[in-house]
C-alpha positions as CSV (number, residue, x, y, z in Angstrom):
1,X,95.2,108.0,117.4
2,X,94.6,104.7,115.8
3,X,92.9,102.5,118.5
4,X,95.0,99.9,120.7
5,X,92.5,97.2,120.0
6,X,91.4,98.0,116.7
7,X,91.7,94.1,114.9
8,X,89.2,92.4,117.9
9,X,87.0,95.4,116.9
10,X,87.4,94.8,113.7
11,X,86.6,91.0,114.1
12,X,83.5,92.1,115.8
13,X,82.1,94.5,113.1
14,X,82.6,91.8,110.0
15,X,80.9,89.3,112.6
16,X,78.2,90.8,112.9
17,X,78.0,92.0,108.6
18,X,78.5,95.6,110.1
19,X,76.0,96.3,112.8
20,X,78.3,97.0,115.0
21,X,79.5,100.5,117.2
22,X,83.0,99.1,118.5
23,X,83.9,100.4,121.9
24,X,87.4,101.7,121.2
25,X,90.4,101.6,123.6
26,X,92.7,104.4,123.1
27,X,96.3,105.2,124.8
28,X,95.5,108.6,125.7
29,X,97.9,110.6,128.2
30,X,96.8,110.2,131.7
31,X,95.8,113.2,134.3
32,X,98.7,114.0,135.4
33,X,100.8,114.0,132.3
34,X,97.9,116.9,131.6
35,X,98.5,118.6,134.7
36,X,102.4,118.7,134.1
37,X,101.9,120.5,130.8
38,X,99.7,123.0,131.8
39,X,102.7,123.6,134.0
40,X,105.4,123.5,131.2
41,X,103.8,125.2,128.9
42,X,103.5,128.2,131.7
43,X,106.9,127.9,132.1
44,X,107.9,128.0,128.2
45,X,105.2,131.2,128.3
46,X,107.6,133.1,130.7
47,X,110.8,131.8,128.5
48,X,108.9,132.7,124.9
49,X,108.6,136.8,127.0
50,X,112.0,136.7,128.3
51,X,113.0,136.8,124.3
52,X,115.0,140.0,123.2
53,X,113.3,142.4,121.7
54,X,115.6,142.2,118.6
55,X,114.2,138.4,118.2
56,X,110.7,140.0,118.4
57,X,109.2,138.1,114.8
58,X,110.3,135.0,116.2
59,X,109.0,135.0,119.9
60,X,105.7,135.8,117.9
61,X,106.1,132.7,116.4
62,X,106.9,130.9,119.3
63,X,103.8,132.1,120.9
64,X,101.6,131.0,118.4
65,X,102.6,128.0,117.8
66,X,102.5,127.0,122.2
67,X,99.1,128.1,121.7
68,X,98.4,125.6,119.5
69,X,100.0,122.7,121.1
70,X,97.9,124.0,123.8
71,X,94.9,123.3,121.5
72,X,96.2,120.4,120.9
73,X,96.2,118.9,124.5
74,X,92.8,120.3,124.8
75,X,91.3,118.2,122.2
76,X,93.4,115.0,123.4
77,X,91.8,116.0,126.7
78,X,88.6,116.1,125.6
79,X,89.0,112.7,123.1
80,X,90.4,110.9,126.3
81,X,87.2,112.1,129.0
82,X,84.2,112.3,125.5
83,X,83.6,115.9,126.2
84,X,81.7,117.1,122.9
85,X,82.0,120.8,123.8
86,X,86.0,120.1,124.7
87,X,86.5,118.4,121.5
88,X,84.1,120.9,119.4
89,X,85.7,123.9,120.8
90,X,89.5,122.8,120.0
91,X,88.8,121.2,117.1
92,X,86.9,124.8,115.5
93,X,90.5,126.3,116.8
94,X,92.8,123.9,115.4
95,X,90.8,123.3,112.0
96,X,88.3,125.9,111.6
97,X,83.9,125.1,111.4
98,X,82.4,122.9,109.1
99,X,80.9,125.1,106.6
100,X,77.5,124.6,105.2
101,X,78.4,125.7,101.7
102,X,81.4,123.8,101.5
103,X,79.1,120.6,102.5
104,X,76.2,121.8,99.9
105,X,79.2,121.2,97.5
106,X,80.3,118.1,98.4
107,X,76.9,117.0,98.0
108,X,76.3,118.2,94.8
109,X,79.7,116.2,93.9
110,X,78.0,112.9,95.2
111,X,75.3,113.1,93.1
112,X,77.5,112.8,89.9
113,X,80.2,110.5,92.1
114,X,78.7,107.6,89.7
115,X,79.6,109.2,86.4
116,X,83.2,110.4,87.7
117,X,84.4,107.2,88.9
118,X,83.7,105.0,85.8
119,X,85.8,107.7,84.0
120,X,88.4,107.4,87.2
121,X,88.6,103.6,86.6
122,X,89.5,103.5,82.7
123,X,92.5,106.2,83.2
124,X,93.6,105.2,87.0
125,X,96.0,102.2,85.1
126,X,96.8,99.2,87.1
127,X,95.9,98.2,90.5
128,X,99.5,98.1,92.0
129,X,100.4,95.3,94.5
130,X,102.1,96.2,97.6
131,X,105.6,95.0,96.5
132,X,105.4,97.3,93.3
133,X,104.3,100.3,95.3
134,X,106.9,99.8,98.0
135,X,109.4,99.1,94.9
136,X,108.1,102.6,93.4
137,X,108.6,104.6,96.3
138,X,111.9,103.6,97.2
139,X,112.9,104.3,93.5
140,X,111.5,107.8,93.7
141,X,113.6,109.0,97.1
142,X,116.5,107.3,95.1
143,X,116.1,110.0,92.3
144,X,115.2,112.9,94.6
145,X,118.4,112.1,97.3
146,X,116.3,110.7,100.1
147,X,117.6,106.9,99.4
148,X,118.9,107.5,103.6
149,X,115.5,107.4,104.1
150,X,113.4,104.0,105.1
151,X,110.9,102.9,103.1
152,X,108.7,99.9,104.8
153,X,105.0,98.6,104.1
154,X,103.2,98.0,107.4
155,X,99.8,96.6,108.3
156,X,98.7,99.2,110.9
157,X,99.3,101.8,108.7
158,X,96.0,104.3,108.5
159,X,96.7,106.2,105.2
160,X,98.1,104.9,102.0
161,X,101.7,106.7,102.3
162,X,102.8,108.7,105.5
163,X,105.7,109.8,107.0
164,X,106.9,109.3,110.4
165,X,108.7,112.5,111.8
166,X,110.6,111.2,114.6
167,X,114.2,110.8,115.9
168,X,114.4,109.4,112.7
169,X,111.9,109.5,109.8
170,X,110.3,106.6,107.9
171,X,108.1,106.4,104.9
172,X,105.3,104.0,105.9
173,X,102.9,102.5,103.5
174,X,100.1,100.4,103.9
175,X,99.7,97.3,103.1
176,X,96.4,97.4,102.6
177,X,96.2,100.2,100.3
178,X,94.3,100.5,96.8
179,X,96.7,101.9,95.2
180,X,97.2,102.6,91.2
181,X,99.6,103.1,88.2
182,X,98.2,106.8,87.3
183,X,97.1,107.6,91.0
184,X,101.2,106.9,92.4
185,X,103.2,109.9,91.1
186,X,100.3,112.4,92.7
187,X,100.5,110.8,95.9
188,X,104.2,111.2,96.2
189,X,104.4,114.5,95.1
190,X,102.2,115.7,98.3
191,X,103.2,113.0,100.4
192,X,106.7,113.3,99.9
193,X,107.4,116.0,97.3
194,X,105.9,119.0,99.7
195,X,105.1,117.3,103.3
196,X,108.3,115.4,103.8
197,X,110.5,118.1,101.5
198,X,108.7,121.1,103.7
199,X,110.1,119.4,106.9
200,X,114.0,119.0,105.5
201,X,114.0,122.2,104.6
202,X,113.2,123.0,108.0
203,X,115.7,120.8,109.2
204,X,118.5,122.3,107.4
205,X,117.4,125.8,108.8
206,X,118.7,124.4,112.5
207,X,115.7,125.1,114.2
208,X,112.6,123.0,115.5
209,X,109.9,125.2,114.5
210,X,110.7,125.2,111.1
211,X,111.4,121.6,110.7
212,X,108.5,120.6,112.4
213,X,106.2,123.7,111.7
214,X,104.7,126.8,112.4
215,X,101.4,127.5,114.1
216,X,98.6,126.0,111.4
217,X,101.6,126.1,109.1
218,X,99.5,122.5,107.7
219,X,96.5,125.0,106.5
220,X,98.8,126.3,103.6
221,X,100.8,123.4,103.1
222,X,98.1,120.9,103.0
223,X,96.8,123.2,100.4
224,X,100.1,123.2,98.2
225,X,100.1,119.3,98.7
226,X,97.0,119.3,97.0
227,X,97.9,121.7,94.3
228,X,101.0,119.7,93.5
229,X,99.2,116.6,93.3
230,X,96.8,117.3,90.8
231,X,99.4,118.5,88.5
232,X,101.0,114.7,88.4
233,X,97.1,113.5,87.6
234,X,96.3,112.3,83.9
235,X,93.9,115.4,82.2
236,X,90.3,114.1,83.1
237,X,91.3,112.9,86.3
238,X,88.5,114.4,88.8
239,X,89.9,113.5,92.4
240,X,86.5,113.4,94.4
241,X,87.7,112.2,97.3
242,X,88.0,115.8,99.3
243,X,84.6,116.5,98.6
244,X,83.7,112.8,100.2
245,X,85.6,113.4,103.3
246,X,84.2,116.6,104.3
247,X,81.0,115.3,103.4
248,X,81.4,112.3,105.6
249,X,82.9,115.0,108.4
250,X,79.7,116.7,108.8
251,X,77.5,113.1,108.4
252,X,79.7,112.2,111.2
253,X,78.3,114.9,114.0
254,X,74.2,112.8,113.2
255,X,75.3,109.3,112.9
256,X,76.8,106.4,115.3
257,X,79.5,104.0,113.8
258,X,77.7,101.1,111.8
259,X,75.1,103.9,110.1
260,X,78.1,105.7,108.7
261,X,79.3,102.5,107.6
262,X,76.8,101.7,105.7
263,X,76.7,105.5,104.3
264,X,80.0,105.1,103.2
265,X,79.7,101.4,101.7
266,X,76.9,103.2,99.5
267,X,79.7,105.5,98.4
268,X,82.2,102.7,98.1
269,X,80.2,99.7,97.2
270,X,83.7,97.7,96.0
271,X,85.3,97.8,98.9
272,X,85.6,94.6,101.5
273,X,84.2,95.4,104.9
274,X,87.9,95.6,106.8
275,X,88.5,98.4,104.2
276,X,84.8,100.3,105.1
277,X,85.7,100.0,108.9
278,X,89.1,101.5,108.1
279,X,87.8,104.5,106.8
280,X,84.9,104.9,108.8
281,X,87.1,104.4,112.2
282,X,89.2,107.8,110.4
283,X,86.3,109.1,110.5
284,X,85.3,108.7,113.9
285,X,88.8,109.0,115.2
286,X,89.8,109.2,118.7
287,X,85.6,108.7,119.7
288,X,85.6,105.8,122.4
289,X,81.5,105.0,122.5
290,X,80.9,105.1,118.5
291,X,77.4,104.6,119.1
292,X,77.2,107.8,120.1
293,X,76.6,111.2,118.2
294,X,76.9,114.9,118.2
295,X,80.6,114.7,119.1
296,X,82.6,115.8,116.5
């Protein structure tokens, strides 16, 4: 989902000092790699039925979880033709409503943001260079037996750590990424110590669904990643930045590209502008026409 011609874009947007709604290009599937599914995923219906009755707990499981793959094309469907209501609808599916209390909270976090981050900044430790965080990771999978495991920085990368869960998986970290001393250790605890470890697990189980995931299996799990995260955080470490993103969700629905920027540069006032389009191209992910509103 991260856009095929994101760095002449980017060029574009610090051209003109962020008044700017790029026109994204996107490698979305084509019609009829849509149409074939619809027909697989009839097929794997009829399969998923034909299940003995004794296998009954898991045939439920395999249901749900076709029905959300099924959710899933929708919304690539919708991305890939900007159909609000398409998108809207799978995305409420997938990931549940925006809720207005949860928003009135984030806001109430942003109005003492100021206050939290200066105490942030003084026990956050060093700003770590790329070679000490790529040096930290692989030292960490070395003491938790994952040293078989790749560990590579890359400039394309979207988020500060992820893991690719292919034919074979990689730890990919961003070279771009603010990342420090204090902050590490809770990063790879939910990156690594519950995502990665989750999936292994499954893997050693022998099958798919399990080592990939159930149906919205990421609803609970993102919510232990959290959990385990803020237990490798020093004491008065407040970690704002859920509250920020779901604020920034729901701004998202009123305001084209360059306003949000700027929204977010008021939230972020340190960071360069290739950093502010970064996060506000998250934002608006998979949304060609970013002048546009009202589709997420």
């Amino acid at each position: 989902m991260k856009p095929t011609n994101y760095y002449q874009e980017l060029d574009s947007f610090i051209s003109s000092q962020g008044l700017y709604n790029p026109v994204f290009q996107y490698d979305f599937p084509d019609r009829d790699f849509f149409d074939k599914f619809i027909l697989d995923a009839d097929s794997l219906r009829k399969t998923i039925t034909s299940i003995s009755s004794e296998y009954a707990i898991l045939s439920q499981l395999f249901f749900e979880k076709l029905n959300e793959i099924e959710f899933k094309a929708d919304l690539l469907r919708g991305f890939s033709r900007e159909n609000p209501v398409v998108i809207r609808d799978a995305n409420i599916a997938l990931f549940g409503e925006l809720d207005e209390s949860l928003f009135t909270l984030a806001q109430e976090k942003l109005v003492t943001l100021g206050e939290t981050q200066k105490v942030v900044k003084k026990i956050r430790g060093k700003l770590l260079s790329p070679e000490e965080v790529l040096a930290s990771v692989t030292e960490y999978c070395k003491n938790h037996n994952l040293a078989d495991i790749p560990v590579a920085s890359r400039d394309r990368n979207f988020s500060r750590i992820s893991i690719a869960y292919g034919k074979n998986i990689r730890i990919n970290l961003s070279k771009n990424a603010r990342i420090y001393t204090e902050e590490l250790p809770a990063i790879l605890a939910h990156e690594i110590g519950v995502h990665l470890q989750r999936h292994l697990a499954g893997q050693a189980l022998g099958l798919k669904i399990f080592q990939y995931g159930t149906a919205n299996y990421i609803r609970d799990e993102e919510g232990l990643a959290i959990y385990e995260s803020l237990k490798h955080l020093p004491e008065d470490y407040e970690k704002n930045a859920m509250y920020i993103k779901y604020y920034l969700s729901f701004a998202a629905k009123t305001m084209n590209f360059s306003d949000l920027a700027r929204l977010i540069q008021t939230l972020y006032p340190e960071k360069s502008q290739e950093q502010i389009f970064s996060d506000t191209t998250r934002v608006k992910r998979g949304i060609k026409h970013t002048q546009r509103t009202g589709i997420l």
